[in-house]
C-alpha positions as CSV (number, residue, x, y, z in Angstrom):
1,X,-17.9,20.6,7.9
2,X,-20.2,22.0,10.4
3,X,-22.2,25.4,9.5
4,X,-20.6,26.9,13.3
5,X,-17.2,26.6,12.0
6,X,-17.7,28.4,8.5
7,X,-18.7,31.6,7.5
8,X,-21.8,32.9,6.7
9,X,-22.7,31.4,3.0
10,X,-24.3,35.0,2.0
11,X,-21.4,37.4,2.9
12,X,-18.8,37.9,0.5
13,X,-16.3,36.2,2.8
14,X,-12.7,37.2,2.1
15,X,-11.7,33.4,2.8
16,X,-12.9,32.2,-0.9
17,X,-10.0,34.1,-1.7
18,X,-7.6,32.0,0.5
19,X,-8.5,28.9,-0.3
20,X,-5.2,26.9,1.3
21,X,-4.9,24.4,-1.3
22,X,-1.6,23.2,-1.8
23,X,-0.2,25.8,0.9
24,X,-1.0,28.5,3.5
25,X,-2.5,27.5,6.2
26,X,-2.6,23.9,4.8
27,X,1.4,23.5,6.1
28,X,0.0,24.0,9.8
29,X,-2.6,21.2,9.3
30,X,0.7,19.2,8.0
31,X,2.4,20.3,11.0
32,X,-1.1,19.2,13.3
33,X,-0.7,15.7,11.9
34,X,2.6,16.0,12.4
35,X,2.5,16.3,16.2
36,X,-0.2,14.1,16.0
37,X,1.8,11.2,14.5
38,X,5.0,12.2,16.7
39,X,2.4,11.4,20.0
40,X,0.4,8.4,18.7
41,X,2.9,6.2,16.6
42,X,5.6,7.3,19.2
43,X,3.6,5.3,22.2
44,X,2.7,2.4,19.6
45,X,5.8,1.9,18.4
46,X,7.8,2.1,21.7
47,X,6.0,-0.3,23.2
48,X,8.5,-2.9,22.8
49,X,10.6,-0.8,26.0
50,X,7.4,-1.4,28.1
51,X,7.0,-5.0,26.8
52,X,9.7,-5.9,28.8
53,X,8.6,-4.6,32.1
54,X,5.1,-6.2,31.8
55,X,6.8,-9.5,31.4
56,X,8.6,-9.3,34.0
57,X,5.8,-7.6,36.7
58,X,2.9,-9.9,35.2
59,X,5.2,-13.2,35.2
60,X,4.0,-13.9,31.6
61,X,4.6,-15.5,28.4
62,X,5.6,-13.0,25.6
63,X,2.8,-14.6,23.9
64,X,-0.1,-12.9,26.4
65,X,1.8,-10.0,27.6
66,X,2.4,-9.5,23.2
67,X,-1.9,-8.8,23.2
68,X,-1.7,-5.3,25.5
69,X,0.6,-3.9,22.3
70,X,-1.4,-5.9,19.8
71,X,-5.0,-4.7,20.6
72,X,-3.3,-1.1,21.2
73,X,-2.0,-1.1,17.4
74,X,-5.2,-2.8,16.0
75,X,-7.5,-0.4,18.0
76,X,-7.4,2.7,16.0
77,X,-7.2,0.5,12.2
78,X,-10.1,-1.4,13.5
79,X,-12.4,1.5,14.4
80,X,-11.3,3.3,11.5
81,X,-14.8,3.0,9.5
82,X,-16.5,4.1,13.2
83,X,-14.0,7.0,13.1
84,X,-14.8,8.0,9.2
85,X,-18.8,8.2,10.2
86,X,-17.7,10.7,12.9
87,X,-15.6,12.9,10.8
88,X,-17.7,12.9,7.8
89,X,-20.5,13.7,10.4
90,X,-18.9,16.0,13.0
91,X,-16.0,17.1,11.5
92,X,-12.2,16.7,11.5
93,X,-11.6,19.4,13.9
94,X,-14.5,17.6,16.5
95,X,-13.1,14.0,15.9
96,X,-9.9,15.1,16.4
97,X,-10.6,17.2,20.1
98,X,-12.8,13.8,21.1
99,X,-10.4,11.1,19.9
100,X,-7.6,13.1,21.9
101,X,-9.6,13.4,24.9
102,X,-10.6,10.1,25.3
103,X,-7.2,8.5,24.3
104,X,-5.6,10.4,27.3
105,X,-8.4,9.2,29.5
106,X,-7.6,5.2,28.8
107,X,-4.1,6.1,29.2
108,X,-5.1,7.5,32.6
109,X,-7.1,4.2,33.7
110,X,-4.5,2.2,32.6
111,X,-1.7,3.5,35.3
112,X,-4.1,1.7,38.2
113,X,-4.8,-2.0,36.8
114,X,-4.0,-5.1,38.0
115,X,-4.2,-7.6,35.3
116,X,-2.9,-7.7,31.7
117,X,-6.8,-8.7,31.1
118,X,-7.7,-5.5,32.2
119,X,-4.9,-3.7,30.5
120,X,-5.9,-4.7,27.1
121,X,-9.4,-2.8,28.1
122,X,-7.7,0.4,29.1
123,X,-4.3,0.6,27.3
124,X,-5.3,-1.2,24.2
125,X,-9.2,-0.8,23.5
126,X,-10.1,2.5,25.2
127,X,-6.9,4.4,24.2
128,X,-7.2,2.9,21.0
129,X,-10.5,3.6,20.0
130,X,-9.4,7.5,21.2
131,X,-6.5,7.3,19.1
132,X,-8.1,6.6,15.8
133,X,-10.5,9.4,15.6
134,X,-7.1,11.9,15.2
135,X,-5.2,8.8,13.3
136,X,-7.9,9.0,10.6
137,X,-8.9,12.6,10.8
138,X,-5.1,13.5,10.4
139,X,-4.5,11.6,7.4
140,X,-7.5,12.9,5.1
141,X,-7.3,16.5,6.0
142,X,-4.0,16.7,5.2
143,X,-4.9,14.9,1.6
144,X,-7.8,17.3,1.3
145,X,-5.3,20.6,1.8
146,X,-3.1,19.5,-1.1
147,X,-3.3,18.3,-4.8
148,X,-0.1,18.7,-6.8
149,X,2.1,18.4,-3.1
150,X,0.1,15.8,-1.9
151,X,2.8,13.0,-1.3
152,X,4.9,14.9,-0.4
153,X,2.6,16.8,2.5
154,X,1.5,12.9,3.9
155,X,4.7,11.9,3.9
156,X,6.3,15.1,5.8
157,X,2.8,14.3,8.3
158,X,3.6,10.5,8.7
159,X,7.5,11.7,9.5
160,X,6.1,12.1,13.3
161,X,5.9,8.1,13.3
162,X,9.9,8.2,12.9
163,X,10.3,11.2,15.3
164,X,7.7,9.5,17.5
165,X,9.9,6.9,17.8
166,X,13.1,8.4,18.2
167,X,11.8,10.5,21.2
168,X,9.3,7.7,22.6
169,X,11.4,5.1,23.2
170,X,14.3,6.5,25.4
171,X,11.6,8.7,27.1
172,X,9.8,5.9,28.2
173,X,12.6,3.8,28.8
174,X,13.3,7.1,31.6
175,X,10.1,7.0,32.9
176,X,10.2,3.4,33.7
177,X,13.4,3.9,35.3
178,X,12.6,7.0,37.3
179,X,8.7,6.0,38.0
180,X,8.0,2.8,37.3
181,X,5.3,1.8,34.1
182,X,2.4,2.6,36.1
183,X,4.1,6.2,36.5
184,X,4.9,6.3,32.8
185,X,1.8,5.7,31.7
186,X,0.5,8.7,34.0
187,X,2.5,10.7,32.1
188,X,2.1,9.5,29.3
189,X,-1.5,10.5,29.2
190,X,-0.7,14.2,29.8
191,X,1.1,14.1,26.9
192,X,-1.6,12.2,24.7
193,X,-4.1,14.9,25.6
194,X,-1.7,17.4,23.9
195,X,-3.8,15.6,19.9
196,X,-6.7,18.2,21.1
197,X,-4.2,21.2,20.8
198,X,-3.5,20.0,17.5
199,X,-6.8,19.2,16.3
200,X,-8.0,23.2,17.1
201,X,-5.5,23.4,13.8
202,X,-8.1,21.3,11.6
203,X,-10.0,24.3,10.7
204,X,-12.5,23.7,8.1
205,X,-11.4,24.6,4.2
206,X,-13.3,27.9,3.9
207,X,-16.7,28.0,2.0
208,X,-16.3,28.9,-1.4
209,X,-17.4,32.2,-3.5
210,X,-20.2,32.0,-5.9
211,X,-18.7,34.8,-7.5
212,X,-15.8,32.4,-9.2
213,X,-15.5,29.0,-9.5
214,X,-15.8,27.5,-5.9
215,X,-19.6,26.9,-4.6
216,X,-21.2,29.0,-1.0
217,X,-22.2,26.5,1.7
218,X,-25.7,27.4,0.5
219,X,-24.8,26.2,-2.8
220,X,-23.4,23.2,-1.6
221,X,-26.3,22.1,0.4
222,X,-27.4,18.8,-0.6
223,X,-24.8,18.4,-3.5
224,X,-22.3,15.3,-3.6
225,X,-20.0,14.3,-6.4
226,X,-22.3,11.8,-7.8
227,X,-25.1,14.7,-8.5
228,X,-22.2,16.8,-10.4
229,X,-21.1,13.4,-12.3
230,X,-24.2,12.5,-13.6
231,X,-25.3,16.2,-14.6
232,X,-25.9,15.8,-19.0
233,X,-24.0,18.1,-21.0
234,X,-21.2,18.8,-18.7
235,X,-17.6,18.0,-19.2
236,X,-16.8,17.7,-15.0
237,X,-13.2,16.7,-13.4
238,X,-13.9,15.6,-10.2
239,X,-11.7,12.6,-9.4
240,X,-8.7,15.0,-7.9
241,X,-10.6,17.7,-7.4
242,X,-13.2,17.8,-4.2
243,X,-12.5,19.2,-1.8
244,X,-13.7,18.2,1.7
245,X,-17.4,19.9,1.6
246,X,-16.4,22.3,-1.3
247,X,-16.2,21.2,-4.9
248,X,-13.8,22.9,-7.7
249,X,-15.3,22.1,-11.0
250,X,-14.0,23.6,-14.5
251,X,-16.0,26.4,-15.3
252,X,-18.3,26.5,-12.9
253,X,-19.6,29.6,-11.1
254,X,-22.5,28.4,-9.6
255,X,-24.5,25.1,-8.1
256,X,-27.8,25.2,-6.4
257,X,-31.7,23.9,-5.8
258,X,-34.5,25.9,-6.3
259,X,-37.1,25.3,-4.1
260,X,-39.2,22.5,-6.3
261,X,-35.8,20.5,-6.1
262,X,-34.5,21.7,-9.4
263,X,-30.6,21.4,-9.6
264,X,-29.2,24.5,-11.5
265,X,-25.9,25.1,-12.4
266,X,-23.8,28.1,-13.9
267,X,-21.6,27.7,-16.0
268,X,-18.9,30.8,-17.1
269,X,-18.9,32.2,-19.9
270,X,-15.6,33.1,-21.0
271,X,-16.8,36.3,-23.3
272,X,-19.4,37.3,-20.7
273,X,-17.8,36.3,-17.1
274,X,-20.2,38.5,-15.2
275,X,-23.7,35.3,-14.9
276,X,-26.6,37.4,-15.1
277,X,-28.6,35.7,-17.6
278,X,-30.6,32.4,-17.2
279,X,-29.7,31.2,-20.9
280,X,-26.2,30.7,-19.4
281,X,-27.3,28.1,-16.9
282,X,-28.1,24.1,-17.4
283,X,-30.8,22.8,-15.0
284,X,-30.9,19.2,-14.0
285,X,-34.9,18.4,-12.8
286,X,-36.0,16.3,-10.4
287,X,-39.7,14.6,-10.3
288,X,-41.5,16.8,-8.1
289,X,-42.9,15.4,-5.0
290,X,-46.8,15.8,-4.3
291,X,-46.1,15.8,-0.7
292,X,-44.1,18.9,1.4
293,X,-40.9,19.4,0.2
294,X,-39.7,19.1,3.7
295,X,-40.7,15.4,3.9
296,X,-40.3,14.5,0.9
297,X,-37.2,12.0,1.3
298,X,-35.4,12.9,-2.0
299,X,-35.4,16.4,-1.3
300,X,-31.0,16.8,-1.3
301,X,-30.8,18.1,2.2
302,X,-33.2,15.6,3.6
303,X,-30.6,12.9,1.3
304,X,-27.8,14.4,2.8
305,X,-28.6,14.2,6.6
306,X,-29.1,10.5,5.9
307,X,-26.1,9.9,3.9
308,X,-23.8,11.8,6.6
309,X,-24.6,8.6,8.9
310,X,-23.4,5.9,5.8
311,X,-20.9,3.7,7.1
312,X,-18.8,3.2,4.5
313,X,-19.5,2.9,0.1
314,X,-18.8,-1.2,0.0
315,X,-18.7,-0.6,-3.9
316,X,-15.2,0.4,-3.8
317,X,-14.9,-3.4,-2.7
318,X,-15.9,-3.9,-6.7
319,X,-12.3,-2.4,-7.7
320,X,-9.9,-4.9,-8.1
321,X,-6.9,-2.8,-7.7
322,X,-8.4,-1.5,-4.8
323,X,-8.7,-5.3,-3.0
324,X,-5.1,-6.3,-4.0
325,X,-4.2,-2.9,-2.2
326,X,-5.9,-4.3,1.3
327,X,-5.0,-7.9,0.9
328,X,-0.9,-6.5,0.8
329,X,-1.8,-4.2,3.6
330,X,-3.1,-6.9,5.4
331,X,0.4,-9.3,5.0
332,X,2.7,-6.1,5.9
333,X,0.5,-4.8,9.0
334,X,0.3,-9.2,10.5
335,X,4.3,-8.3,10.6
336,X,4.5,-4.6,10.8
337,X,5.2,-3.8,14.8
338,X,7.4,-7.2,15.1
339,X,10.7,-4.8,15.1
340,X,9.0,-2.4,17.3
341,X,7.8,-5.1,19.4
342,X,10.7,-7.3,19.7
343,X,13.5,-5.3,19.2
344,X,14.8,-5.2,22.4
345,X,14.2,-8.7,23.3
346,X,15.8,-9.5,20.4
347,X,19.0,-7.9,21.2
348,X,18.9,-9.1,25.0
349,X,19.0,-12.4,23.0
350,X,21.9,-12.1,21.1
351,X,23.8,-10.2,24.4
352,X,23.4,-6.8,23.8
353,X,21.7,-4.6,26.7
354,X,18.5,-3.4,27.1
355,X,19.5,0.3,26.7
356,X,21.3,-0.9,23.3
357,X,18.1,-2.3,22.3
358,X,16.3,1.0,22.8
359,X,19.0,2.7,20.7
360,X,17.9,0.5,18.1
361,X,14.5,1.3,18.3
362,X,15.1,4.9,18.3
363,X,17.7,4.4,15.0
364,X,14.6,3.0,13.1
365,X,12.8,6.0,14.1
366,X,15.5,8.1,12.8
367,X,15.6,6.3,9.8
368,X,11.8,6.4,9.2
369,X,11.3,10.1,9.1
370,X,14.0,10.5,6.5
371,X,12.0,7.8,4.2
372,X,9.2,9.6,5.0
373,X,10.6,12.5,3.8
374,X,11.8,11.0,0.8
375,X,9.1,8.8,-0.6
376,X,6.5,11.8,-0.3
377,X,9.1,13.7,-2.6
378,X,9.3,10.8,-4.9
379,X,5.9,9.8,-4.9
380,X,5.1,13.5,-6.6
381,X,7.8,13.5,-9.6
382,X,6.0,12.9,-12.7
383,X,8.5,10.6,-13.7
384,X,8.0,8.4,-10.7
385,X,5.1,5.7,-10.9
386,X,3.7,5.3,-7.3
387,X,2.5,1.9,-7.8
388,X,5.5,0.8,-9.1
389,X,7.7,2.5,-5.9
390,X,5.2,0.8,-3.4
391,X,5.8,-2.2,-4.6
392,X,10.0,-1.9,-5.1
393,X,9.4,-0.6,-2.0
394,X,7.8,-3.6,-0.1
395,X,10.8,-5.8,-1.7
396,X,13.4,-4.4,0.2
397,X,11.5,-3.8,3.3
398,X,10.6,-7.9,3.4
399,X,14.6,-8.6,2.8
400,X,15.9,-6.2,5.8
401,X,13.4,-8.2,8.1
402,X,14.4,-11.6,6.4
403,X,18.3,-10.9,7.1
404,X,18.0,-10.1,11.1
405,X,18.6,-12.8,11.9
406,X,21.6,-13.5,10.5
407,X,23.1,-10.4,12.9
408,X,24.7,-10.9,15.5
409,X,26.4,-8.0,17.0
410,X,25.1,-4.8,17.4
411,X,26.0,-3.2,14.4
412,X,24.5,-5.1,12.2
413,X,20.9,-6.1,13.4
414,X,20.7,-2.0,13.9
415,X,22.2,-1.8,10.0
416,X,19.4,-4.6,9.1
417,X,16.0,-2.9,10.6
418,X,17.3,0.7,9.6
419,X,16.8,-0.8,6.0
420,X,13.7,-2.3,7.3
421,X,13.0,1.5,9.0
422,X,13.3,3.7,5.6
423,X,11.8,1.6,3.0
424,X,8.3,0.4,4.9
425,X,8.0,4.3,5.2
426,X,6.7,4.2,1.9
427,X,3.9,2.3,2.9
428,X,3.0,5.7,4.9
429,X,3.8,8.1,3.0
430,X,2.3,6.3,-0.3
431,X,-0.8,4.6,1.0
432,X,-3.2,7.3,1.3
433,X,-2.5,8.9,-2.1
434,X,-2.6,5.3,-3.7
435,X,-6.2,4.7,-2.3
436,X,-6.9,8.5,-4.2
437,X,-5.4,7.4,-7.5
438,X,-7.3,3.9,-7.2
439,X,-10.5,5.0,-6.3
440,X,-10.4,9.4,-6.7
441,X,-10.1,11.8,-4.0
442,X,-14.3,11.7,-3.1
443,X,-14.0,7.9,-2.1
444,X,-10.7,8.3,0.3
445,X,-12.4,8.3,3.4
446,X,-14.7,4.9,2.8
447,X,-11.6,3.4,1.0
448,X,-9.1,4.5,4.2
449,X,-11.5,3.6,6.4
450,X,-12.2,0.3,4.9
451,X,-7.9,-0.3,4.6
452,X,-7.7,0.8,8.4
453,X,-9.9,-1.9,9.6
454,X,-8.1,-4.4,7.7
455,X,-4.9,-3.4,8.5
456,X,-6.4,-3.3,12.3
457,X,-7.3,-7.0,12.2
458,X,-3.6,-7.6,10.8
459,X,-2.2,-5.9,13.8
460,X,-4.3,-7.6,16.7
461,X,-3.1,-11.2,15.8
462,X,0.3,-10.7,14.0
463,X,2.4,-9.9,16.9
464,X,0.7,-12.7,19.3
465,X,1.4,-15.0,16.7
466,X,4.8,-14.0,16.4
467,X,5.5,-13.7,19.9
468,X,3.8,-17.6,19.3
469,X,6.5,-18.6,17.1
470,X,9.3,-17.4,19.4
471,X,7.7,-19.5,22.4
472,X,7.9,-22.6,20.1
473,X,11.1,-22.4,18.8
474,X,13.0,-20.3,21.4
475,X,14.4,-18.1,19.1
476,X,13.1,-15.0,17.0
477,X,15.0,-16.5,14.1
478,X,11.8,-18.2,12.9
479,X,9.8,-15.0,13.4
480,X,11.9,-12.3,11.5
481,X,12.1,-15.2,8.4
482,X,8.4,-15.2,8.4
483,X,7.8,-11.4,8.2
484,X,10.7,-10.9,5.7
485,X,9.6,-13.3,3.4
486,X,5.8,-12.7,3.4
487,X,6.3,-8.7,3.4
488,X,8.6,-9.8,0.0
489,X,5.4,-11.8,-1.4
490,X,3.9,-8.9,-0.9
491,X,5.5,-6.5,-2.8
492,X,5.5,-9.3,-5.9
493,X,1.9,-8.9,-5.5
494,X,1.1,-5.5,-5.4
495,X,3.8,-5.4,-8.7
496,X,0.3,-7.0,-10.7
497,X,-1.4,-3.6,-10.2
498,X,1.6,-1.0,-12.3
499,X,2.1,-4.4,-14.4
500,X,-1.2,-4.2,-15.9
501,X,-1.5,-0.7,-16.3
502,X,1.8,-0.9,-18.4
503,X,0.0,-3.4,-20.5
504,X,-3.3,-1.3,-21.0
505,X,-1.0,1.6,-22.0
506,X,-1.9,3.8,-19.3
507,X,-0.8,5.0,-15.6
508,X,-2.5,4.2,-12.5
509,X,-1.5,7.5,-11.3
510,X,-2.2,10.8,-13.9
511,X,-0.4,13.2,-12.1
């Protein structure tokens, strides 16, 4: 986090005693990325009521006029690893305040074009690229404010998605009626600029005390997980236990550099807890440069001004748990927005009205924030095997998509992507946490940034495609078969990853 935003590592701040992990003010972060989600995935997912109207004022194929909403989903997954260099450089709170700021503005732009070229520019790359500074910075803060509540705090975040939703798509569906989609998206950018109220929320987690077991920023300067891991005759827990600049190790009171480079670190002393003598400290030495210790490259804070700019750790790409993870991302997010999409055409297709259709869409939401709600709860019981959920999960999700289009009233295609609403919540709610359990809580933002890109790529040409398939065939028959079924290979897929660990006698996630 950045030194302005923290206190002063020599005072004896009172905020190392009000660390908010796993509360306090860690619930108003939840409700940040709350509002946050409840703004963003409302205008991605209700995109399906302005499909219609493009159509229609473009003259185009559902194919072409399917690439403004496909680039505008993709956006923010495919920047993610731009937007985890920003927040591991500038902050969550910064990335947050930009991201909003500059998502409002391509809304804004995109109320004067001409062209559907022009509006993939505005709508979908420059109000995308805004939108995934918050969509990332959201999602990790919120992991790094909670431990033992963790699922269940992502999943109460990612319930703005289904409230997004619900409100979004009947809101714009009154815009367009009462200004036009050129007037919507006016105001819809007023509202979009409403992310940098909630990022002022992001405050860093305070600095912690030398006098216990959390580190001063001083302390922390130039430390990173690796130099605690590889530390000799120290038992250290640090897979669940960063967190963001601060790190909570068992027993220790103190971590620090003297000025030849030396790492020293204190550990308590149950009979004596008051450190005073240098016998109860371990040093870790590092080979002394013969040049200034301000040039000298190794020195930790020079290290860490260059390691602030790393892209992204590739080595988690060497976990194989990890890579089934992102290829089963990838198959759900190439079909993920085609009931958002095409909802609405779909039901103009089998005779409902538009307004019915928009009911639909705003029944998913619904839907969505109560398995949002409920998969964060179950993904933190003990008894409850995350992996194992995801996967169920992905089952059931693939079969509600597969049966749409055997609906044919109203009733039923809303009964069929309400199933399809509350179980791909888990994805949301569970996906975050399951890139901690795979690769530990100090590799979450390379691994979510690595998973948003993918998932990003997934989103730019899955709905085209399946806006290709209806073209084709005339029908959206052939696409809703298609997602159902692959979103159902899926989940048999992802069922290798709690299969093995059954068989190696051991839990992917030690809760």
């Amino acid at each position: 986090m950045e030194n302005e935003e923290t206190n002063d590592s020599d005072s004896d701040s009172s905020d190392a005693d009000d660390i908010a992990l796993d509360g306090g003010w860690g619930w108003m972060v939840v409700f940040g990325a709350f509002v946050i989600n409840v703004i963003t995935d409302g205008c991605s997912y209700s995109f399906g009521v302005l499909f219609t109207h493009l159509v229609d004022y473009f003259h185009a194929n559902r194919s072409s006029t399917a690439w403004v909403g496909s680039v505008f989903n993709a956006s923010p997954l495919l920047f993610g690893p731009i937007a985890s260099i920003f927040a591991k450089r500038f902050g969550f709170r910064k990335a947050t305040v930009v991201g909003g700021l500059i998502a409002a503005f391509g809304m804004f732009l995109s109320s004067f074009v001409d062209s559907l070229s022009i509006l993939c520019v505005t709508y979908g790359c420059i109000s995308g690229f805004g939108i995934s500074l918050p969509y990332l910075a959201s999602t990790v803060v919120v992991m790094m404010y909670f431990k033992r509540r963790r699922s269940l705090a992502t999943g109460l975040a990612e319930c703005g998605a289904g409230v997004g939703t619900l409100i979004f798509a009947p809101l714009l569906q009154l815009l367009i009626s009462e200004y036009g989609w050129r007037g919507a998206l006016l105001i819809l950018s007023a509202i979009v600029s409403n992310i940098v109220l909630c990022g002022a929320l992001f405050r860093p987690l305070p600095k912690c005390s030398a006098k216990g077991k959390y580190m001063t920023e001083s302390q922390q300067d130039g430390m990173e997980i690796s130099d605690l891991e590889t530390t000799p005759a120290l038992q250290i827990d640090t897979k669940d236990e960063e967190i963001c600049d601060c790190v909570i190790v068992k027993n220790l009171t103190r971590v620090e550099y003297n000025k030849t480079g030396n790492l020293h670190i204190g550990i308590q002393d149950e009979a004596h807890p008051n450190l005073g003598k240098s016998s109860n400290f371990l040093s870790k030495s590092t080979k002394p440069n013969e040049h200034s210790p301000e040039k000298d490259p190794k020195r930790p804070e020079n290290k860490t001004k260059h390691r602030k700019w790393r892209i992204v750790d590739i080595k988690v790409l060497l976990e194989w748990r990890f890579v089934i993870f992102l290829i089963s991302n990838f198959i759900l997010y190439f079909w993920y927005d085609v009931p958002y999409v095409f909802t609405v055409d779909r039901a103009l297709e089998i005779g409902e009205s538009e307004s019915r259709g928009t009911l639909i869409v705003s029944i998913v939401g619904i839907i969505h924030t109560i398995g949002n709600i409920v998969f964060g709860f179950l993904g933190d019981l003990k008894r409850v095997n995350r992996s194992s959920l995801y996967s169920a999960s992905m089952w059931v999700t693939g079969l509600g998509l597969a049966m749409v289009p055997l609906s044919r009233d109203y009733l039923s295609f809303a009964a069929f992507d309400a199933i399809y609403g509350f179980f791909v919540a888990a994805s949301e709610a569970l996906s975050c946490v399951l890139v901690a359990d795979i690769l530990g809580i100090s590799k979450v933002s390379d691994g979510y940034g690595i998973l948003m890109f993918l998932q990003g790529i997934a989103n730019l040409v899955g709905p085209p495609f399946a806006g290709w398939l209806y073209d084709v065939s005339g029908s959206y028959d052939n696409t809703f078969f298609a997602a159902g079924g692959s979103i159902i290979f899926l989940g048999f897929l992802y069922a290798i990853v709690p299969l093995h660990a059954k068989i190696q006698g051991k839990s992917l996630d030690d809760k």
